[in-house]
N, C-alpha and C positions, 0 to 999 in steps of 0.2 A: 567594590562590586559584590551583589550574595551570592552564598555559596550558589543559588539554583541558577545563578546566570552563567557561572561557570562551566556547569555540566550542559546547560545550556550549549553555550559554545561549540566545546569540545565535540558535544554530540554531533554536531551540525557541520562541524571541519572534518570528522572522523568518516562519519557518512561520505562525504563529499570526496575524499580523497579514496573512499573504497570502490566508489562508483565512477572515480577517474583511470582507475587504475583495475577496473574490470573486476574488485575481488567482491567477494560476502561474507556473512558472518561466517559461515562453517568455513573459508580458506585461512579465516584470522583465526580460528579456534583447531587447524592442523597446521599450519605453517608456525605456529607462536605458543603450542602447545598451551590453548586459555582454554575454558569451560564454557558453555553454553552462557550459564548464566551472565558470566562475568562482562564475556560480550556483548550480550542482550542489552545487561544494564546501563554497558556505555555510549551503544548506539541508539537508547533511549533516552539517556540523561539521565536516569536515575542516580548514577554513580559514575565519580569522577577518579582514574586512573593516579595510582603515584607515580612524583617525577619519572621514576624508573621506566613503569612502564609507560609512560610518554614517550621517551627518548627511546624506549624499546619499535614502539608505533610509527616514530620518527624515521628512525632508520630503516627500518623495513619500507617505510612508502620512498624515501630516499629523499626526506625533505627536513627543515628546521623544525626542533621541538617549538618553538614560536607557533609556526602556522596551525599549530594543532589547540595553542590554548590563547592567542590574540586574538580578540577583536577587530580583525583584518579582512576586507578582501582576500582571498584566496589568488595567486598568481593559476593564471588560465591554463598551463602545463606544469605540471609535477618532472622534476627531470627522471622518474621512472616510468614515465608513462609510456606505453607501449606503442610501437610503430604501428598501424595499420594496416595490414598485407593489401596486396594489391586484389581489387576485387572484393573487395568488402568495405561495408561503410562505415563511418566513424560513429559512435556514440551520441544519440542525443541530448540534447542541452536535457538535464533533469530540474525538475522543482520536486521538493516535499509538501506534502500534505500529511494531517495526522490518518491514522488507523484508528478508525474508532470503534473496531467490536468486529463480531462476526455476523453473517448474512447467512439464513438457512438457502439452501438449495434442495431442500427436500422440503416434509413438511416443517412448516415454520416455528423456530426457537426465538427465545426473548435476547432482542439485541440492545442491550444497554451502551447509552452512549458514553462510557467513559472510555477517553482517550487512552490509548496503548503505548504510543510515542509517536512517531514517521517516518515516512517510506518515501523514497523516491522514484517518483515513476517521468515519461517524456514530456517535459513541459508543453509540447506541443497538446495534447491530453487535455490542456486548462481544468485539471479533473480540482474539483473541491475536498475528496474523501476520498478513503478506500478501505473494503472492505473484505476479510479474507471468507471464501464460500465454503459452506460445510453441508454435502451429500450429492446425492447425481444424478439428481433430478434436471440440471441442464447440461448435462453428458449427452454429443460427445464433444460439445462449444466450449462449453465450462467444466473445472474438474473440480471434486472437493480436495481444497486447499490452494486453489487459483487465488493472486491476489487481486480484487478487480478494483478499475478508478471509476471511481461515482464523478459526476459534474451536474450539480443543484442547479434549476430554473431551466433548464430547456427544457421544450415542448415536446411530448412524447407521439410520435406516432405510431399509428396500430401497427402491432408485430414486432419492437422495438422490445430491448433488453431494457428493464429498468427496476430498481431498487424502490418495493412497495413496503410500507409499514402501515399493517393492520393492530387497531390499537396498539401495545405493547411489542407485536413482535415485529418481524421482520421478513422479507421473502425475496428471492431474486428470480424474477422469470419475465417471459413474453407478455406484454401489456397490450389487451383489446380494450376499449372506453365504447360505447354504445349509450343512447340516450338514458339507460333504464338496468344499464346490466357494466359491469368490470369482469372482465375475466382474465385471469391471468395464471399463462398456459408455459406449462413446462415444453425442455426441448426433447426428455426422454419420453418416451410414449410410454414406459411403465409404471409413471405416475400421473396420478388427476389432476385434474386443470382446479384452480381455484373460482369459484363464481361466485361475484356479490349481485345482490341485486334488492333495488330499491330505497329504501332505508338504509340496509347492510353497504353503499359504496359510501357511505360518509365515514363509515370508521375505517376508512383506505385512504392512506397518504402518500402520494408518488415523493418520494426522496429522491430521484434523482438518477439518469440515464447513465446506463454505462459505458463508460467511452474506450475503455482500453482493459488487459489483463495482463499480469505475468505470473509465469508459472516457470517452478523448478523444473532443470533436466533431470 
């Protein structure tokens, strides 16, 4: 197997069991005493952990070093995984999707689509993408640094959240379509609505509604 399939893996078991077990990257970077980076790297794949700290990972989520770098099925309970108090509901099923760049919320920055790695958001979501939002122009729905899930091909109706790419760049806001005009209108009222009109809505390309967000406490 290549080395990229392995980080592969691990990536994607690593993820999987921190999202079983309720944590994030910044509890594995206090509880394990790791760095940003290092963590970053792994839950991206870029870099694969030594034995040690496998077996470091292993034992902390309270499972076999195996599960973390096999080609396996993941067994559906981790035996750390946490009871759920009474009056709360249990975690939804997650899928990943890649992160691919960042999405202005103010005026619009160039959103290059290279891949970041992936995030796990509610598979119920069927989101395609996601993308993290930077400024506050859809404050106070959206914040910057919200991570939000795009899902490509639905049909957008007027007033709807969705992810527009005007040539190069990128924008998140309220989408109006009109025979003759695009406008797409922030939720802050201390910034201007964007309006194409004519010729100018061809170089707008709806990417895709936004179905869902999560954001840090």
């Amino acid at each position: 197997m290549e080395d990229a399939e392995y980080r592969r893996i691990f990536a994607s078991k690593l993820r999987y069991y921190m999202n079983l077990n309720g944590k994030n990257q910044m509890d594995l970077m206090r509880d394990l005493n790791l760095s940003s980076s290092t963590v970053s790297s792994w839950c991206t794949g870029q870099k694969l952990p030594r034995m040690g700290k496998i077996q470091m990972l292993a034992d902390y989520f309270g499972i076999n070093k195996s599960d973390l770098i096999e080609n396996k099925v993941a067994h559906p309970i981790s035996k750390s995984a946490k009871v759920i108090p009474a009056g709360f509901d249990p975690m939804p099923d997650m899928s990943e999707v890649p992160l691919v760049g960042e999405i202005a919320c103010g005026q619009p920055i160039t959103a290059e689509e290279n891949l970041e790695g992936y995030v796990s958001v509610p598979e119920c979501w069927h989101a395609d993408f996601a993308l993290i939002c930077r400024g506050k122009s859809m404050e106070p729905k959206i914040h910057d640094g919200d991570l939000v899930a795009i899902r490509a091909g639905l049909q957008i109706e007027n007033g709807q959240v969705a992810a527009v790419r005007i040539g190069d760049e990128a924008t998140l806001k309220r989408v109006y379509r009109y025979p003759e005009r695009l406008i797409l209108r922030p939720i802050n009222e201390d910034f201007e609505e964007i309006v194409l009109e004519g010729e100018e809505i061809n170089r707008a390309s709806i990417e895709g509604k936004a179905v869902g967000l999560c954001r840090d406490m």
